[in-house]
C-alpha positions as CSV (number, residue, x, y, z in Angstrom):
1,X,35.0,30.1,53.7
2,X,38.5,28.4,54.2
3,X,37.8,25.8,51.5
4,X,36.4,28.5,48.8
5,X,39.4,30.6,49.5
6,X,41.8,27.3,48.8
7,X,39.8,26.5,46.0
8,X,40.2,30.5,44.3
9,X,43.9,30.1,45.1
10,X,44.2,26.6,43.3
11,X,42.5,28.2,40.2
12,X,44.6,31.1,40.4
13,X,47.8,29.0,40.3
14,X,47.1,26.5,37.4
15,X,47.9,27.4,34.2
16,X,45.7,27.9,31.1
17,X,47.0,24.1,30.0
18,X,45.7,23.3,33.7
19,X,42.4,24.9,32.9
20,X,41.7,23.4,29.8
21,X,42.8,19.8,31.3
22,X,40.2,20.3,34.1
23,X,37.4,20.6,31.3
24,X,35.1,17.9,30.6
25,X,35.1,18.7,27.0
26,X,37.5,17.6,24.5
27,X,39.3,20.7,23.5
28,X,42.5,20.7,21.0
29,X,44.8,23.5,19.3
30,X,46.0,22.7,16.2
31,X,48.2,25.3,13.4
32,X,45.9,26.4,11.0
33,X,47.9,26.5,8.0
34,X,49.5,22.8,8.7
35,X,47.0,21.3,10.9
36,X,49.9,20.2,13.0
37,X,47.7,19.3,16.8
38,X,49.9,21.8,19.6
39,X,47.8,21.2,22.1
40,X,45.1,18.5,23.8
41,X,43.6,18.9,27.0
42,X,43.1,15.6,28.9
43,X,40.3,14.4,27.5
44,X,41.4,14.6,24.3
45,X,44.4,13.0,24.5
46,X,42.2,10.0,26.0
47,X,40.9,9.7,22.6
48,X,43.8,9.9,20.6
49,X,45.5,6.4,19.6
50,X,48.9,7.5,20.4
51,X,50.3,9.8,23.6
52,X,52.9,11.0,21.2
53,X,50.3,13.6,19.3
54,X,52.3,17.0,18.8
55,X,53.6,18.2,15.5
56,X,51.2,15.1,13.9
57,X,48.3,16.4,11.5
58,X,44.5,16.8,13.4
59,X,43.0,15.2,10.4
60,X,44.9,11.5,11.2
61,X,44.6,11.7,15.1
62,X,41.1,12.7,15.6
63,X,39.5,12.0,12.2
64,X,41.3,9.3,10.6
65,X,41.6,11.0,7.5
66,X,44.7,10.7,4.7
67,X,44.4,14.3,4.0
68,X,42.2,17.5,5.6
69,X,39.1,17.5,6.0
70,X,36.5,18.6,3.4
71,X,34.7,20.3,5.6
72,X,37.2,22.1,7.6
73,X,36.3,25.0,8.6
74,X,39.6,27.1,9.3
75,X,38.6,29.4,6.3
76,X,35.4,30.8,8.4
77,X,37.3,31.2,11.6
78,X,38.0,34.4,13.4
79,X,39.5,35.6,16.1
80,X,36.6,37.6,17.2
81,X,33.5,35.1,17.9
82,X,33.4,31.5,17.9
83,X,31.9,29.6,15.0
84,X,29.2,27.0,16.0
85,X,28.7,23.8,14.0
86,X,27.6,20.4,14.8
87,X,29.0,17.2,13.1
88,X,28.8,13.7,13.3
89,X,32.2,12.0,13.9
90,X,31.9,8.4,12.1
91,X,35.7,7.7,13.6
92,X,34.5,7.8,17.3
93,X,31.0,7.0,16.6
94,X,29.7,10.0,18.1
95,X,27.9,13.9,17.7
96,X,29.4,16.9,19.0
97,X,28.4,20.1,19.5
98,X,31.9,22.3,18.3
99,X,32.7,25.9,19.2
100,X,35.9,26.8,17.0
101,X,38.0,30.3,16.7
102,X,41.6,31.6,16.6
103,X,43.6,32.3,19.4
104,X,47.2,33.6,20.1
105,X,48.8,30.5,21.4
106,X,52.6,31.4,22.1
107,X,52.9,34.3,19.9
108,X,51.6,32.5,16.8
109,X,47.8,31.9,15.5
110,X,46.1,28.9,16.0
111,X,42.9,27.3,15.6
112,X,40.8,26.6,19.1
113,X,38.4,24.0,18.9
114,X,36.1,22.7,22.0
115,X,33.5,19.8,21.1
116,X,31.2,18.9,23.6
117,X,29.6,15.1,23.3
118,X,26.3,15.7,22.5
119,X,25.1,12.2,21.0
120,X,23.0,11.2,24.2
121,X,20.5,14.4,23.2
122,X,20.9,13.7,19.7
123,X,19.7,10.4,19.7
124,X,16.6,11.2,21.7
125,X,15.8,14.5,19.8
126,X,15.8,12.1,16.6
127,X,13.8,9.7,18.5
128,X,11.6,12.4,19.4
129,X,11.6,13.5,15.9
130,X,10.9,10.0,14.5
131,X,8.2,9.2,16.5
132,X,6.3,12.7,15.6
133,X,7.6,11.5,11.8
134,X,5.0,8.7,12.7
135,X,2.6,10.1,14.2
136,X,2.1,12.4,11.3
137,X,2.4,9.2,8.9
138,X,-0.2,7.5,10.3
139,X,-2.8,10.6,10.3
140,X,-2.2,11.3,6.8
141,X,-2.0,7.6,5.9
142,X,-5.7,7.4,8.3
143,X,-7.0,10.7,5.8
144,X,-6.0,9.7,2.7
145,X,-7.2,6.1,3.1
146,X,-10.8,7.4,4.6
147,X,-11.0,9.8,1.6
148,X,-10.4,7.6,-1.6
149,X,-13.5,6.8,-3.5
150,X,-12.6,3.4,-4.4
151,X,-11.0,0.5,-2.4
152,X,-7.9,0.1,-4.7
153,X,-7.9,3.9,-4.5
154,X,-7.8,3.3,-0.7
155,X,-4.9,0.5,-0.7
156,X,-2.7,2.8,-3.0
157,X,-3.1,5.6,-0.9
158,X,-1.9,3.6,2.3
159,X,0.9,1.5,0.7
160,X,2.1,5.4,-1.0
161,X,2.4,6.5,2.6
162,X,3.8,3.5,4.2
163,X,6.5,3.1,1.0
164,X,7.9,6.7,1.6
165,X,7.4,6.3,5.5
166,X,10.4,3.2,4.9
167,X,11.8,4.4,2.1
168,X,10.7,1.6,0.8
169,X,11.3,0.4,-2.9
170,X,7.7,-1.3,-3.2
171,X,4.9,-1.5,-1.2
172,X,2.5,-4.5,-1.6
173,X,-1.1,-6.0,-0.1
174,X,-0.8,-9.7,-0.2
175,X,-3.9,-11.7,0.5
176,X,-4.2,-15.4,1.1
177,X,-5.2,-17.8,-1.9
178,X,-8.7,-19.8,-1.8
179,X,-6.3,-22.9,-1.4
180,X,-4.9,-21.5,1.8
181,X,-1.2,-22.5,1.0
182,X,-0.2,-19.4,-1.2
183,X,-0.4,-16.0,-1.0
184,X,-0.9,-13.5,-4.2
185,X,-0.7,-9.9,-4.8
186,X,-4.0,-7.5,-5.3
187,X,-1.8,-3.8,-4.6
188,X,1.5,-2.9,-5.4
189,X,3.3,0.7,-5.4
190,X,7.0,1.0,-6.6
191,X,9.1,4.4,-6.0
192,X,9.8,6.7,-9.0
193,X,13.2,5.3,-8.8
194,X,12.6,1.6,-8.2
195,X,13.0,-1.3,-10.6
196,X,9.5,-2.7,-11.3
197,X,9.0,-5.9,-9.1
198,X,7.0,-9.4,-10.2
199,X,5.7,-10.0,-6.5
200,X,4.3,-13.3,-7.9
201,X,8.2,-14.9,-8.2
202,X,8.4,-14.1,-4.6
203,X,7.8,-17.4,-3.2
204,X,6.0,-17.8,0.0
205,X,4.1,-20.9,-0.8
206,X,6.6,-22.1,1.8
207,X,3.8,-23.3,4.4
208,X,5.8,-22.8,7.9
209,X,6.9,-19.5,6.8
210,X,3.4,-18.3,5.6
211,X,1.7,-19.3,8.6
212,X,4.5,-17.6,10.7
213,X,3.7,-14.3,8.6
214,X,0.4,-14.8,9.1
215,X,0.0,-15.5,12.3
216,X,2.1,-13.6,14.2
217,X,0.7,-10.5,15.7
218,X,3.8,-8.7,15.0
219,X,5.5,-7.4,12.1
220,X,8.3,-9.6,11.1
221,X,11.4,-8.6,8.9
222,X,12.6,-11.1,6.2
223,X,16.4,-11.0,5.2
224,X,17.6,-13.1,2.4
225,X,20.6,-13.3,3.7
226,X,20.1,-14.6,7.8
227,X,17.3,-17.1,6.2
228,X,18.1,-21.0,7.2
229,X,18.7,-23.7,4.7
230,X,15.0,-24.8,4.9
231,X,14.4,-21.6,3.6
232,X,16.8,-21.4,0.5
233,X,14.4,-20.9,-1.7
234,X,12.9,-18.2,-0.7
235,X,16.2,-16.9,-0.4
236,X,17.0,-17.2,-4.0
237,X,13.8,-16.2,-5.2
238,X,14.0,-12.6,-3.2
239,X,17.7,-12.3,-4.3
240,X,17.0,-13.1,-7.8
241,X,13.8,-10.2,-7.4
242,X,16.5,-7.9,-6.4
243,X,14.7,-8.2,-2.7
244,X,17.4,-8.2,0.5
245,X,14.4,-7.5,2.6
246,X,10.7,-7.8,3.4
247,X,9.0,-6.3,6.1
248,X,5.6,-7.5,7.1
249,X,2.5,-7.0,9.4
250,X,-0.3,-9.1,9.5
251,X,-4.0,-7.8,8.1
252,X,-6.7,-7.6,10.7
253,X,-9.2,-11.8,10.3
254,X,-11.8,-9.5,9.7
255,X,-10.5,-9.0,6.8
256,X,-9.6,-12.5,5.7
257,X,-6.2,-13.3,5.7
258,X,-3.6,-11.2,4.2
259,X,-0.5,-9.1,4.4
260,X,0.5,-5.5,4.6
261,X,4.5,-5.6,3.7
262,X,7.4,-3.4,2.4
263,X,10.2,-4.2,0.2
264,X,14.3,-3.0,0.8
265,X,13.2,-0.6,3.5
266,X,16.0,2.2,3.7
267,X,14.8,3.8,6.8
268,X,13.0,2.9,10.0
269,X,13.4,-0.8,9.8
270,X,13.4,-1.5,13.8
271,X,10.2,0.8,14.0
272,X,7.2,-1.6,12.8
273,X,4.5,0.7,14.2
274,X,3.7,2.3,11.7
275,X,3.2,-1.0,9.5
276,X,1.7,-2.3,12.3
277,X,-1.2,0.4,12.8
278,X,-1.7,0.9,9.2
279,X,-2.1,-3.1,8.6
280,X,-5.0,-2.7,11.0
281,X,-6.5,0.2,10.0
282,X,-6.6,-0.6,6.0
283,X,-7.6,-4.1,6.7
284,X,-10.3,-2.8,8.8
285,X,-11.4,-0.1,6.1
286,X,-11.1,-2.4,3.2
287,X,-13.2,-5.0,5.2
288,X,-16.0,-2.5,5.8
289,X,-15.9,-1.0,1.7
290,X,-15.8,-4.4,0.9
291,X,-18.8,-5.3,3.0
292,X,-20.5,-2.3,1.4
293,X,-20.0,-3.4,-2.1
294,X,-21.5,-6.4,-1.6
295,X,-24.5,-4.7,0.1
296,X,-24.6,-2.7,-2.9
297,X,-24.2,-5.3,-5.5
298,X,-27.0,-7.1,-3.7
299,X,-29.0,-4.2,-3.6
300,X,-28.4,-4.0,-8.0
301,X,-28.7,-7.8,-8.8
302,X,-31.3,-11.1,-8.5
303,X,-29.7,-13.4,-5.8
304,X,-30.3,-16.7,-8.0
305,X,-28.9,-15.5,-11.2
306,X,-26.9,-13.0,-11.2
307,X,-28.2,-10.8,-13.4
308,X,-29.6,-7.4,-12.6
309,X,-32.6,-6.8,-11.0
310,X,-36.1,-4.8,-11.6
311,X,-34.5,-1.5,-9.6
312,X,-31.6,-1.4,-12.2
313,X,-33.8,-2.0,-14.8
314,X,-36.0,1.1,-13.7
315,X,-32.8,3.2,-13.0
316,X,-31.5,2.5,-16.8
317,X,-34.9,4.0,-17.8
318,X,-34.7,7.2,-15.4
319,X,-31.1,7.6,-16.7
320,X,-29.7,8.8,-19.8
321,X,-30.5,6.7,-22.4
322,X,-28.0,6.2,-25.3
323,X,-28.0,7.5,-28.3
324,X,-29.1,5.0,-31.6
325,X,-30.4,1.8,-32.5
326,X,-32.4,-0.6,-29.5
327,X,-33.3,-4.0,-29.2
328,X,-35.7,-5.2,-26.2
329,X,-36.9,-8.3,-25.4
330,X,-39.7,-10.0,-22.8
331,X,-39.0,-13.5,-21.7
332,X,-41.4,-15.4,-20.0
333,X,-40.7,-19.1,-18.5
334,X,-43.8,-21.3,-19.2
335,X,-45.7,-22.3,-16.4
336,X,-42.8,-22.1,-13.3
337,X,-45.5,-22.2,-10.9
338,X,-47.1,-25.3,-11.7
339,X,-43.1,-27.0,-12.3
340,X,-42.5,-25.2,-8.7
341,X,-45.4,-27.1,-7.1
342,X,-44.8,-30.3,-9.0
343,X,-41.5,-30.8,-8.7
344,X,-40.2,-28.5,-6.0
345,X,-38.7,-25.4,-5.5
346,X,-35.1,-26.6,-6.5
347,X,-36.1,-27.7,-9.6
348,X,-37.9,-24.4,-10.2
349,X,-34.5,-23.0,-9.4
350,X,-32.6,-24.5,-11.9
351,X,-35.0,-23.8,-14.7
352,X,-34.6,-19.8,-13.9
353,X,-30.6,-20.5,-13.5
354,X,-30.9,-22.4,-17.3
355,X,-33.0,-19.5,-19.2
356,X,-30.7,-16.4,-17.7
357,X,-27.7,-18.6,-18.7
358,X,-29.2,-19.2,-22.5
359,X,-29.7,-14.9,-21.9
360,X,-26.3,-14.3,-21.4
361,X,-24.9,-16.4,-24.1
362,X,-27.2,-15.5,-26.8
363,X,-27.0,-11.6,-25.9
364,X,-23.5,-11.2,-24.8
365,X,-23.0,-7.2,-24.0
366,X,-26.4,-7.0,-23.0
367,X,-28.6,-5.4,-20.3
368,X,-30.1,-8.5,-19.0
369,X,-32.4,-7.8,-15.7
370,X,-34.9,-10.7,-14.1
371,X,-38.2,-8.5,-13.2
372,X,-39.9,-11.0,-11.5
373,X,-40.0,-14.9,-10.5
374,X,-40.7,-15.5,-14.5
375,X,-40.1,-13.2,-16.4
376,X,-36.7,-11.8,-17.9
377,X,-35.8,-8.4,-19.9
378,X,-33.2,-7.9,-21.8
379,X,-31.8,-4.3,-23.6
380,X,-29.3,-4.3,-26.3
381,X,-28.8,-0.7,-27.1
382,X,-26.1,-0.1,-30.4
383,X,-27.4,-3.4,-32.1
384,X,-28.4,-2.6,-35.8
385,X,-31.8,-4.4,-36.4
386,X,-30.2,-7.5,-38.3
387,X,-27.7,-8.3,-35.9
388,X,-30.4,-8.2,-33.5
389,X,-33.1,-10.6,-34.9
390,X,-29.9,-13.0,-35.1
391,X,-29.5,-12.8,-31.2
392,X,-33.1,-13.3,-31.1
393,X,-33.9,-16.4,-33.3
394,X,-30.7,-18.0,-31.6
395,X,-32.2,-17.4,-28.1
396,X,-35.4,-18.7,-29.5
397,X,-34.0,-21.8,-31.2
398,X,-31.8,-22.5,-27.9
399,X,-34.6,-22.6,-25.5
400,X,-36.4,-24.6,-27.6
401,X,-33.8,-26.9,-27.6
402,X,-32.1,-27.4,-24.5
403,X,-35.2,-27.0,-22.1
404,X,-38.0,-28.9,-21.5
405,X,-40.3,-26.7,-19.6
406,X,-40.7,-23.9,-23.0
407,X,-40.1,-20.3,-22.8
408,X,-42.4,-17.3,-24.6
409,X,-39.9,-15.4,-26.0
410,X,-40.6,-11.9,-27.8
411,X,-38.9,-8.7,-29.4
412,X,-39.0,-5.0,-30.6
413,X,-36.5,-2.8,-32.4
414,X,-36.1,1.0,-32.8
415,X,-33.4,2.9,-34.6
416,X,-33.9,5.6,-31.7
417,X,-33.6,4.4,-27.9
418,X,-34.3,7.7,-27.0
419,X,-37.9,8.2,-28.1
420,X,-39.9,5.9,-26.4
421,X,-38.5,3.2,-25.0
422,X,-41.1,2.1,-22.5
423,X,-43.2,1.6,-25.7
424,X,-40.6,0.1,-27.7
425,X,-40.2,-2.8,-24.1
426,X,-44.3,-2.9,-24.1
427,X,-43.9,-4.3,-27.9
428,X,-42.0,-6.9,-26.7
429,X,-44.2,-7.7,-24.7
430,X,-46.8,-8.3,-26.6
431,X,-44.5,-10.1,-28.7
432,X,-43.3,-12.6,-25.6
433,X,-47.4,-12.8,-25.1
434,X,-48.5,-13.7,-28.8
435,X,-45.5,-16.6,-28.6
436,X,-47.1,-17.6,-25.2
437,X,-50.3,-17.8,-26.5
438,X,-49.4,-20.0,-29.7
439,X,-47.4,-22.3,-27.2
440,X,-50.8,-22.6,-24.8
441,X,-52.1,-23.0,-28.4
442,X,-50.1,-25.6,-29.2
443,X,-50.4,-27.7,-26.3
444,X,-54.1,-27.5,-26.0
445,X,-54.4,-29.0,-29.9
446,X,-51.5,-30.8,-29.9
């Protein structure tokens, strides 16, 4: 009781200078009309670069500006309520909370500010904010890139989100070269604003840097300027790009071996999650489309030629069939079985892989499908009828030619394709078998 009654009589007995010294929060009076500072409680003055402050303009002491502030704001001030603004002071390095009015100080107005250091909760409300920045980033980024129909529909998606996530001038997909000691770009997206950017002058062929890139299971920031003299290449290839920095994160193996990487990042430089997560996850979805198309191009095409398979051929014939002219021919390699049991397998092999070659070259733009282990039928819908007994007399004259094992080659046109094209196929075919039969013919008089 003793001890709050000396305390109450200490408070009663210090001034309002005393008062505002015992504060914890800068607080300074300065005249409104010449910004001359007339008062600065203790803490203030501990901030100031001279002891010597009164009658010297606030703009100099606290702000270390030539001339008032821009954004002063004696002209909203009253003396009624305080006006409440928050501003980041690049002099001091720091974010206040200020609380400003007028006051009567000795009979003449004068403006009453008291700033109160905030930076502490400002930097972890931005942090805060940052990493829900991200979080939202990476779900959109995860929806867009499980949404797009297409791979490259996929990879622009993700390198879109990650570009504005960094403020990024480009965002790029680099993946590793069949030679392993070069890297080249499949996806790039520039800003609206950007300059467009040859990734292919950006040198990493570099093989210690790659493989650092590469392998590291972290991002890892490039800077033109901090790389060593083994590196001064690369340097002056970025600089010459207009490239100060590169920011990269390493694709998933399942993948094969690539890079996920951003380009003069404006904004969140230190934070690689984000590149990170999304190197993962769009390595990991490309991977599994990838995967699919393969499956599905498997699925359309013969596994020793290339060409398409009997299910496409059906699937042309169930779909819409174009309008006009049709050529069809039925190919039909001479006696594979008996070259299959005499000479092998392989060499069976390499008689299919000869005639679909011959196919391709003589009916380029072609429907070309292998039906089964001998025979071969080709489409050529918009051909007019001359252009297409040239194709066919080629074909005929080439396989006559440069094989040795004969092929039974036969064709049909129609001006139509659209009124019977199962018939017009069937003519062929009994084409192809006439030519078989004179080339059994053939052999057994000759």
């Amino acid at each position: 009781m003793l001890k709050k009654k000396v305390l109450e009589r200490s408070a009663a007995a210090m001034g309002p200078q005393d008062l505002l010294d015992a504060l914890d929060e800068i607080v300074y009076v300065s005249d409104p009309n010449t910004y001359e500072l007339l008062y600065a409680n203790r803490r203030c003055r501990s901030l100031l670069p001279t002891r010597d402050y009164k009658g010297k303009p606030c703009y100099a002491l606290l702000q270390g500006q030539p001339a008032p502030c821009p954004y002063c704001t004696n002209a909203r001030l009253t003396p009624d309520k305080f006006y409440v603004w928050e501003f980041n002071n690049p002099s001091m390095g720091r974010h206040f909370l200020l609380k400003d009015k007028l006051i009567d100080w000795d009979g003449r107005p004068a403006r009453l500010e008291i700033a109160v250091d905030i930076t502490e909760q400002e930097l972890l409300s931005r942090d805060t904010a940052r990493k829900l920045e991200t979080e939202r980033t990476l779900v959109e980024c995860i929806r867009r890139l499980m949404d797009a129909a297409s791979s490259r529909e996929a990879a622009q998606a993700v390198l879109s989100c990650v570009g504005g996530f960094y403020q990024a001038s480009h965002a790029f997909l680099l993946e590793l070269h069949a030679s392993g000691r070069s890297v080249h770009c499949t996806q790039l997206w520039t800003a609206a604003d950007a300059e467009p950017l040859e990734l292919l002058s950006i040198s990493l062929s570099n093989g210690s840097l790659l493989n650092r890139l590469l392998e590291s299971p972290q991002a890892q920031c490039i800077l033109a300027e901090r790389l060593g003299p083994e590196y001064r290449q690369v340097a002056a290839q970025m600089q010459d790009a207009g490239v100060s920095a590169l920011l990269f994160a390493p694709l998933p193996h399942t993948f094969g071996r690539g890079l996920l990487g951003v380009a003069n990042a404006a904004s969140g430089i230190d934070d690689t999650r984000v590149l990170e997560s999304l190197a993962y996850f769009v390595g990991s979805e490309l991977s599994r489309r990838r995967l699919q198309s393969r499956l599905e191009y498997q699925n359309r095409h013969d596994a020793l030629t290339g060409l398409e398979n009997r299910l496409q051929y059906q699937r042309f014939l169930a779909g819409p069939i174009p309008a006009g002219p049709i050529g069809a021919v039925f190919c039909d390699i001479n006696s594979l079985k008996q070259i299959n049991d005499r000479y092998g397998h392989s060499r069976g092999d390499a008689v299919i892989m000869q005639t679909a070659d011959v196919l391709r070259a003589c009916f380029p733009g072609a429907h070309i499908y292998r039906m089964s282990g001998d025979e071969f039928v080709v489409l050529c819908p918009g051909v007019t009828q001359a252009r297409f007994e040239t194709m066919l007399a080629k074909a005929r004259d080439r396989l006559a030619s440069e094989t040795d094992y004969g092929v039974s080659l036969g064709g049909a046109w129609h001006a139509c394709a659209r009124e019977d094209l199962d018939e017009l196929v069937r003519a062929a075919d009994e084409s192809m078998y006439a030519d078989k039969q004179e080339h059994y013919g053939v052999l057994e008089h000759g």
